[in-house]
C-alpha positions in Angstrom: 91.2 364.3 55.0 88.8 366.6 53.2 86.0 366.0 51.5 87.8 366.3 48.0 90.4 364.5 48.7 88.0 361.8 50.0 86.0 362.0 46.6 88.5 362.0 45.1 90.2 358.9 46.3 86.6 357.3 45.7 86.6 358.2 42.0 90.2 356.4 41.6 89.0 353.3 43.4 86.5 353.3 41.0 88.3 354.0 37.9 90.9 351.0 39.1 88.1 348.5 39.2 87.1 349.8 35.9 90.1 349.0 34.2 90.5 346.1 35.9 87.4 344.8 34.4 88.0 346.5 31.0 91.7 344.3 31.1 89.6 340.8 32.5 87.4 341.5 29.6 89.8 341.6 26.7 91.8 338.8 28.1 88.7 336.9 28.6 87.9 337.5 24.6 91.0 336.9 23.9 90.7 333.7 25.4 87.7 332.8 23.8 89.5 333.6 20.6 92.5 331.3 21.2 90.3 328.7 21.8 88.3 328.9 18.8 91.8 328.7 16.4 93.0 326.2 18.0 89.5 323.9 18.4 89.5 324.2 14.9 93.1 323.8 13.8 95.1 320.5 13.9 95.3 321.0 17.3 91.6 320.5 18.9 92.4 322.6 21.9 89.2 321.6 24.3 90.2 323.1 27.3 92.2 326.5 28.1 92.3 328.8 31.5 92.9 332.4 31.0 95.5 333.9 32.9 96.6 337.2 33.9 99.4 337.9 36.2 99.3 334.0 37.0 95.7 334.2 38.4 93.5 331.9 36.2 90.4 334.4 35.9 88.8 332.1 33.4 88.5 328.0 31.9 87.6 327.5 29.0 85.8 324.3 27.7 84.9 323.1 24.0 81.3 321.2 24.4 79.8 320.2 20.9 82.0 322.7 19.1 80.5 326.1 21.4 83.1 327.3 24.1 81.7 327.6 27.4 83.3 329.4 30.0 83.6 329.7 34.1 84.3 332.6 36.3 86.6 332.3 38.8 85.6 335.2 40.7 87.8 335.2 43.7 91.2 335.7 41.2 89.1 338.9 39.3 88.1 340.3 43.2 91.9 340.3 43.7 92.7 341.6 40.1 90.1 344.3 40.6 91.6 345.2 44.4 95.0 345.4 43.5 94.6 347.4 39.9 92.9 350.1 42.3 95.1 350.4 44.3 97.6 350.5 41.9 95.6 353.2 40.2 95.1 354.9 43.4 98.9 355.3 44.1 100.1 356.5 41.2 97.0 359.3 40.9 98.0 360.6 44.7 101.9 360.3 43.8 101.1 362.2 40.5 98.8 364.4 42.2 101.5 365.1 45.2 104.5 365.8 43.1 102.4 368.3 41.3 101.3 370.6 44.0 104.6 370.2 45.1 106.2 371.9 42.1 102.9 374.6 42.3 104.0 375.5 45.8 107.6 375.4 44.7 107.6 378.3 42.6 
């Protein structure tokens, strides 16, 4: 492996735990948003868990009218580790087939 394939690789990692966190973060919002309409609504929502991909990455609580939220970090560490390397094989497939076709011709 050289070393710009080995950057390389690094700078994917990294871009997959970015938007991994960028996708937490606006389900986490959105969370905080859901819980908000429906505190106030008919429906007095005072607990909700944010999910993504059936990992709850978030809860949710209604304390005096303020939501207050809790981390649970161990489901984000697996979001962020499998959304790199997601990230990471579809960059080196996408990379691969196109060398292929530049050696091709």
């Amino acid at each position: 492996m050289s070393n710009k394939q080995l950057s390389r690789i690094i700078i994917e990692i990294v871009a997959g735990i970015g938007i991994s966190v960028a996708i937490c973060a606006i389900a986490i919002s959105l969370g905080y948003s859901h819980i908000y309409k429906a505190y106030y609504s008919s429906a007095h929502l005072k607990n909700y868990d944010v999910k993504l991909l059936g990992l709850k990455i978030y809860s949710l609580t209604m304390v005096d009218g303020k939501a207050q939220g809790l981390p649970e970090n161990s489901s984000m560490m697996i979001l962020g580790f499998v959304g790199a390397l997601i990230f990471v094989v579809v960059a080196e497939v996408v990379i691969f087939c196109r060398e292929r076709k530049k050696n091709i011709k």
